[in-house]
C-alpha positions in Angstrom: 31.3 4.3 45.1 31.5 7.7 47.0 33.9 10.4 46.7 35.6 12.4 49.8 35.3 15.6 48.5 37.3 18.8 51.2 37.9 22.2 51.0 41.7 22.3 50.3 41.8 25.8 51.5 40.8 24.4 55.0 44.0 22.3 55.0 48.4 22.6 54.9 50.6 20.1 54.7 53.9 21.1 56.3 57.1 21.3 54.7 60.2 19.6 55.7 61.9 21.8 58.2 58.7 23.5 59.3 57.4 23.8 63.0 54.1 25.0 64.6 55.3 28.8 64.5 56.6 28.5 61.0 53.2 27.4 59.8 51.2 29.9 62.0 53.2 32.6 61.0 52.8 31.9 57.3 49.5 31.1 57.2 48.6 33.7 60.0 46.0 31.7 61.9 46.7 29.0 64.3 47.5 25.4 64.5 46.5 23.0 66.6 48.7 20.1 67.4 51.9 19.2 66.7 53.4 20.4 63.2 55.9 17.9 61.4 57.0 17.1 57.9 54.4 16.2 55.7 51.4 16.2 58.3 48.5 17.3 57.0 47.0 19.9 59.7 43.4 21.7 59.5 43.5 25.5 59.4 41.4 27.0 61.9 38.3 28.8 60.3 37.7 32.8 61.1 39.2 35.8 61.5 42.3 36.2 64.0 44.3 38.9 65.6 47.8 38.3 66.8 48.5 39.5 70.0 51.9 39.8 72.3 51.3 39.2 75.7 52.7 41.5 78.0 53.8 41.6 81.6 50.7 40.1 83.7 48.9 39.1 81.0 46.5 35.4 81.4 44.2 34.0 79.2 41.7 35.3 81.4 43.0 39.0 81.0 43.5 38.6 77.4 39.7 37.7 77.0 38.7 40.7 78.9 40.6 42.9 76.7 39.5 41.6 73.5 35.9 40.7 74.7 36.4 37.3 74.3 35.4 34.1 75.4 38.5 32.1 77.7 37.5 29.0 77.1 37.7 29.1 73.0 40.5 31.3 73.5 42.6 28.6 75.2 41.4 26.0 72.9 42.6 28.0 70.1 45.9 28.9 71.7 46.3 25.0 72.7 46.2 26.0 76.1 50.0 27.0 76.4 51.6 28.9 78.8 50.7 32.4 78.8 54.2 34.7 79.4 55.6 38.3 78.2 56.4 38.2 74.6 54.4 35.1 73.5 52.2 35.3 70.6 48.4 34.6 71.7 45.7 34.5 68.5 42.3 36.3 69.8 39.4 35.5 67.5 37.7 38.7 65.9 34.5 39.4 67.1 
């Protein structure tokens, strides 16, 4: 016999009443996929910066700014809409 053996630290488990935002705002790193009671999500590894988008503002302008790359920034993002006032994560070079 084997034993699975993860980092804990690497993982949540979401709370009853929690949602994607919740958890990303507590843990203050993003989530991919859907958050719901008692999922068990992996926390995305690095060093973030939370960002507001502003008026104008696409992925592809965000990576400019921050020096970053647009494809792993919309795969970290989930690839939502970008739109004034939305909260974007930028990975920290």
């Amino acid at each position: 016999m084997f034993t699975l053996v993860t980092d804990r630290s690497r993982y949540f488990r979401v709370k009853r009443g929690q949602c994607a935002a919740d958890v990303e705002r507590q843990l203050k790193t993003p989530v991919s996929g859907a958050a719901f009671a008692g999922r068990i999500i992996k926390v995305a590894d690095g060093n973030f910066r939370q960002y507001t988008a502003q008026v104008g503002d696409s992925y592809r302008t965000v990576a400019l700014k921050f020096n970053a790359d647009e494809a792993k920034l919309k795969a970290l993002n989930g690839n939502k809409p970008v739109y004034p006032t939305c909260k974007l994560f930028v990975p920290l070079n």
